[in-house]
C-alpha positions in Angstrom: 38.1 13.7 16.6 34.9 12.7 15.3 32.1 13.0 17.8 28.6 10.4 17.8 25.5 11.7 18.8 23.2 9.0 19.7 19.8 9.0 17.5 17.3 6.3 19.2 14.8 5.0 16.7 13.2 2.0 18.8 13.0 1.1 22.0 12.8 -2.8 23.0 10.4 -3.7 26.0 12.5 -1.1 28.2 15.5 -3.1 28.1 17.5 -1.2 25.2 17.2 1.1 22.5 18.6 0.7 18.8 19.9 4.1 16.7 22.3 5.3 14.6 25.1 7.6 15.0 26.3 10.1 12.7 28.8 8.0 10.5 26.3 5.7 9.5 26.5 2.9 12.6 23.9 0.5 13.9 24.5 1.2 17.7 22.9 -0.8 20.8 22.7 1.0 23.9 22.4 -0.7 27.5 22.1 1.9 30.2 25.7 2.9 30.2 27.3 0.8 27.7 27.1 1.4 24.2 28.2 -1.0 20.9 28.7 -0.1 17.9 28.2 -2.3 14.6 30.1 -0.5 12.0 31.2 -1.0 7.9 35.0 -2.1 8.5 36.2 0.4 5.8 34.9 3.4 7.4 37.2 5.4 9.6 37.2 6.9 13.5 39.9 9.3 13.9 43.0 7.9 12.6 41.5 3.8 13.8 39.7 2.1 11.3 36.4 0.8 12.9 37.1 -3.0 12.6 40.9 -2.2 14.7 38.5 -0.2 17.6 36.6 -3.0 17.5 38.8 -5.6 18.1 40.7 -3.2 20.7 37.3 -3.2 22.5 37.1 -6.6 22.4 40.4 -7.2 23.7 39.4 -5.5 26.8 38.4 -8.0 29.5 35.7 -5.6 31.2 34.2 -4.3 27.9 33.9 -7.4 25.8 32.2 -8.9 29.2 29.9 -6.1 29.2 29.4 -6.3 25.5 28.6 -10.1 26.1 26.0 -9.9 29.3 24.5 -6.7 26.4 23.8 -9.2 24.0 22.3 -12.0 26.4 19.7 -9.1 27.7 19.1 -7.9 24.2 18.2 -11.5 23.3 15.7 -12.0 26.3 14.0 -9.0 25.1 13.7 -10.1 21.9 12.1 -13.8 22.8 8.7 -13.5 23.1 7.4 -16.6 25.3 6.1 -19.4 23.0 8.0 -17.9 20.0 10.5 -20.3 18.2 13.9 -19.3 18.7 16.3 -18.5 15.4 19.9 -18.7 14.8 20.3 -15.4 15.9 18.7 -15.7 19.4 21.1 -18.8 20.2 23.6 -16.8 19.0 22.8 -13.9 21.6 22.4 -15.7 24.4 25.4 -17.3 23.8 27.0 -14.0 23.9 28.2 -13.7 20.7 28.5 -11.7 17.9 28.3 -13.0 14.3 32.4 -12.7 14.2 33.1 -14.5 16.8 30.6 -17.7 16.1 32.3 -17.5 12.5 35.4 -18.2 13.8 34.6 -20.5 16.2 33.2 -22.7 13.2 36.5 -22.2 10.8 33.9 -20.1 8.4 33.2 -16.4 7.5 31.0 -13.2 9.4 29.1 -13.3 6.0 28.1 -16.9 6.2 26.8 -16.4 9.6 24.7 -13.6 8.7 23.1 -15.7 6.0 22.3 -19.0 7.9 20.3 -16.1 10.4 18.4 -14.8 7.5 17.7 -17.9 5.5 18.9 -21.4 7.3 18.0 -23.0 3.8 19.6 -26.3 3.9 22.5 -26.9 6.8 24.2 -29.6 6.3 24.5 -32.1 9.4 28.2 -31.4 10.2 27.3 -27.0 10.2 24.2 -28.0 12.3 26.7 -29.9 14.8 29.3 -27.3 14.5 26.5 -24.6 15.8 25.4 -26.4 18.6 29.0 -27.0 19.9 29.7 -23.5 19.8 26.4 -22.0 20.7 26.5 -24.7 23.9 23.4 -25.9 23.2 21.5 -29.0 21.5 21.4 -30.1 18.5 17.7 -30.1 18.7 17.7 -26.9 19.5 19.5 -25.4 16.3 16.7 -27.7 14.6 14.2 -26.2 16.5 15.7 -22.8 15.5 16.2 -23.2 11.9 12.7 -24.6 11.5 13.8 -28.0 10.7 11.1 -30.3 12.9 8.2 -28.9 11.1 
């Protein structure tokens, strides 16, 4: 069995604290909860990460956990009078990057690059995000930096 020791290497405003674990994991901790974001082909015992993942998520009272996480992860990371990203709409919605993939018919990876560089979104992807992020389409403007 392999064990995780929990390495904190920032604290945000009180609310969490982002570390690393031995096998080379991004993990967010919320008082007794902790996720783990970890490379699909590594392996945890005889599980491959992305199957305890999914097993996690199929869990009604951990994936809700996971959810209410990311919502308080993303109210510490909004700073009032700060523009909101992709990322932030994404948090509050609950949601990891997987999850709003597939909600828009598209790919983890081209989630992760809209957040680090919206570029140029096409109108339909702009409309798709709102829909699924339950929110404006303003406000994924407003987010990708499009009314400036």
């Amino acid at each position: 069995m392999t064990t995780l020791v929990f390495q904190p290497t920032v604290e945000v405003a009180g609310v969490c604290q982002v570390g690393i674990v031995g096998f080379r994991a991004t993990v967010y901790r919320y008082e007794q909860l902790q996720s783990a974001l970890v490379v699909s082909d590594l392996r945890l015992g005889d599980l491959e990460a992305s199957e305890y993942l999914a097993r996690r998520d199929a869990d009604p009272k951990k994936k809700s956990a996971i959810e209410r996480a990311r919502m308080r992860n993303a109210q510490a990371l909004s700073a009032p009078g700060q523009r909101p990203t992709l990322a932030s709409l994404r948090l509050r919605a609950g949601m990891s990057q997987a999850q709003l993939a597939s909600a828009l018919g598209t790919q983890q990876p081209n989630v992760a690059r809209w957040e680090r560089n919206p570029g140029n979104l096409e109108v339909a992807t702009l409309k798709k995000l709102a829909s699924a992020l339950g929110v404006s389409v303003h406000d994924v403007l407003v987010a990708v930096g499009a009314d400036e």
